[in-house]
N, C-alpha and C positions, 0 to 999 in steps of 0.2 A: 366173787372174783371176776368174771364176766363182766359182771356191772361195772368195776372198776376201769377192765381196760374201757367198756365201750363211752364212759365219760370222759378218759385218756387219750379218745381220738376223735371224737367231739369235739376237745378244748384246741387239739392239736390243727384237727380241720379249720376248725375259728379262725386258730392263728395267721395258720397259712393265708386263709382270706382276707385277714384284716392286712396282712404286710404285704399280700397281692394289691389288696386297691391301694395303700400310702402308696408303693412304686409307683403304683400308674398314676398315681396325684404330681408322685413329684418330677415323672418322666412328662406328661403333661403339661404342667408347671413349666419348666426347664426349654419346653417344647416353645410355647408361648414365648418368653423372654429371648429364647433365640432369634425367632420371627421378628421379635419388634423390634431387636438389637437389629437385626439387617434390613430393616425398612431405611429408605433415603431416598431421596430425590434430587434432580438434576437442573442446574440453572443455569443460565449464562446470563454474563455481565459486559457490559459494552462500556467504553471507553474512547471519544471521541474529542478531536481539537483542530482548532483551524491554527497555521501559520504562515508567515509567511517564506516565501521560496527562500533560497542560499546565493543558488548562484543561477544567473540565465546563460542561457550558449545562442547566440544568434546566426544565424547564419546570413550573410547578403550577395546574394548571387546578381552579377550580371553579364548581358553577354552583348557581343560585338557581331558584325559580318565585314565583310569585305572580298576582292576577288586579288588581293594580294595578302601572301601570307607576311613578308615581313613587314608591311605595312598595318595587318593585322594585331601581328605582337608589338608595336610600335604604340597603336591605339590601345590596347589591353593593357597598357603600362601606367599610360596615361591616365585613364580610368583610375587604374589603382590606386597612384596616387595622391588622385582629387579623392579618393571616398578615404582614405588614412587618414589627410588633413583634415579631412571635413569631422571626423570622428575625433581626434585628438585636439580639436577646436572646442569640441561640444562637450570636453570631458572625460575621453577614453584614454586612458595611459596605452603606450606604444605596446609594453610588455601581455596587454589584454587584446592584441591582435592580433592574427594570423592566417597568412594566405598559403592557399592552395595550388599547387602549378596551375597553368590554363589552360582547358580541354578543347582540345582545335580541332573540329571536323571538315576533309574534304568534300563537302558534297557530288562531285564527280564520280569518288566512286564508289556512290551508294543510288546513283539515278537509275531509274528504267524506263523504257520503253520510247527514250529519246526524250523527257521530258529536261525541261533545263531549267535549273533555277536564278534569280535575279545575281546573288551573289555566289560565290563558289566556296568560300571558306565560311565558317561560322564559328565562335569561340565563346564558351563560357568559364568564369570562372569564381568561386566563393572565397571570401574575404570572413571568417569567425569572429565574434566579438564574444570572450567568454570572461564575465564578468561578477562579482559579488555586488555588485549596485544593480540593485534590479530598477528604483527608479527613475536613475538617471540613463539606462539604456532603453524604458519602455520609454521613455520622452522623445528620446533621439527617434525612433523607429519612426514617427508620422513625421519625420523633418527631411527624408530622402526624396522628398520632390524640389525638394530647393536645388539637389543635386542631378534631377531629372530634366529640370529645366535645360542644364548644362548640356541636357543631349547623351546621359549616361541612361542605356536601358536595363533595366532592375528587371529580373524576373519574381512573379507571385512565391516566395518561399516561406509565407507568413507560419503555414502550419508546421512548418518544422521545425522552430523557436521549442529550445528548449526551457523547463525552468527545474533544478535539480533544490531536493531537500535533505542536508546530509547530516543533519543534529538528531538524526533520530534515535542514536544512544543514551542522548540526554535527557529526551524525555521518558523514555521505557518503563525505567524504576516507577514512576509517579502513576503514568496510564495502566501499568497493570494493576497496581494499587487499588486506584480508583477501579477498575473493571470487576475486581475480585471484591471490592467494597458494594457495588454493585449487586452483584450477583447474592450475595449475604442480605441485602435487602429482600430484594424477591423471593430466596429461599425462607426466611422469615416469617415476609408475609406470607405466603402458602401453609409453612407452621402453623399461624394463629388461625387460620382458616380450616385447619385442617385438627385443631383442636390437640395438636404436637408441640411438643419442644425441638428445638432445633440444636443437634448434637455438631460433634466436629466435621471436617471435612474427612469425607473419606477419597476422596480422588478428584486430583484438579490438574487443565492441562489450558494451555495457551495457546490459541489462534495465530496466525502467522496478521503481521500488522501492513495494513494497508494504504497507500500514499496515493492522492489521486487529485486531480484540480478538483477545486471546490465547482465550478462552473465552467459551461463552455468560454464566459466572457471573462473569467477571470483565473488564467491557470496557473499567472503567479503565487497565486492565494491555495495553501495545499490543504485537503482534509487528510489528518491521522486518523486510522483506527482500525481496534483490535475489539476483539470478543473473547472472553475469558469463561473456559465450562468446567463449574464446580457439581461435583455430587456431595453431599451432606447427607447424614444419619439424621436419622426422626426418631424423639423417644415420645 
């Protein structure tokens, strides 16, 4: 009878053992496949394109002296509108121009220490040329000495030419595209390197996109671009 049970807890001991290590096989198991399921890695895709600008904003500043003021704003008129004609000659429509009142300083009474200057007034004032023909107003700009000749003084306002790019809703769809096409490459390759397969995306987010002259000599001419960062699962 003894003998019975002690071979009844033997078989029973076994058992327990054997269904002890399958758990841990399949807790193991289950363990492994988790890990690999959450392996991924992280890439980013770049998306890059030259175009060219939309619209330019020019600015043409020039300024007058004299020691009369209405004689002053007499001459500032005058000015203005030799540099209107001279622009609406070369191509500019009326509606693509626009002046600024003219900024008239007293010099008198900004002097000190008794110093005195030649003239007593001084006046500047900008004329905007804001246009969607970029080439036909980068042409104009080297032709204001024809008008300097006249005895009209320009001030240096070159770096302040603007050149705006405003299509860039249009291309977005396409550059992310490409970006995230991109990225899918490289994550890829890394895969084959890495002796993986390349699962779906688990997490993707988009770079804020960037507008900048291509060069300092050419800032009509804009570079787009964006960086796109995907993560991908690895099996």
């Amino acid at each position: 009878m003894s003998e019975d049970r002690t071979g009844s807890a033997m078989i029973l001991g076994f058992s327990l053992m054997a269904g002890l290590l399958g758990l841990g096989l399949i807790v193991s198991t289950a363990t492994i496949r988790v890990k690999s399921f959450e392996r991924s890695v992280v890439v980013k895709g770049l998306s890059e394109r030259e175009y060219p600008a939309d619209v330019v904003i020019w600015p043409i500043q020039f300024t007058r002296t004299g020691n009369d003021a209405a004689a002053l704003y007499a001459s500032v008129e005058e000015d203005t509108e030799s540099i209107r004609s001279f622009l609406m000659e070369k191509g500019i429509r009326e509606d693509e121009i626009s002046l600024s009142p003219p900024a008239v300083t007293d010099k008198s009474a900004f002097s000190y220490g008794g110093q005195e200057t030649p003239f007593r007034y001084s006046s500047i004032r900008t004329i905007t040329v804001y246009s969607s023909r970029i080439d036909t107003v980068r042409a104009l700009m080297s032709s204001l000495a024809e008008l300097g000749r006249q005895g009209i003084v320009f001030s240096d306002t070159a770096y302040q030419t603007e050149y705006l790019f405003n299509r860039l809703n249009e291309i977005k769809p396409e550059m992310i595209e490409e970006a995230t096409k991109n990225a899918r490459e490289v994550a890829q390759r890394f895969a084959d390197d890495s002796e993986s397969s390349l699962g779906k995306i688990k997490k993707a987010s988009q770079g804020q996109f960037s507008i900048s002259p291509r060069d300092r000599n050419n800032p009509h001419i804009k570079r787009i671009r964006v960086v796109s960062t995907v993560e991908y699962y690895l099996r």
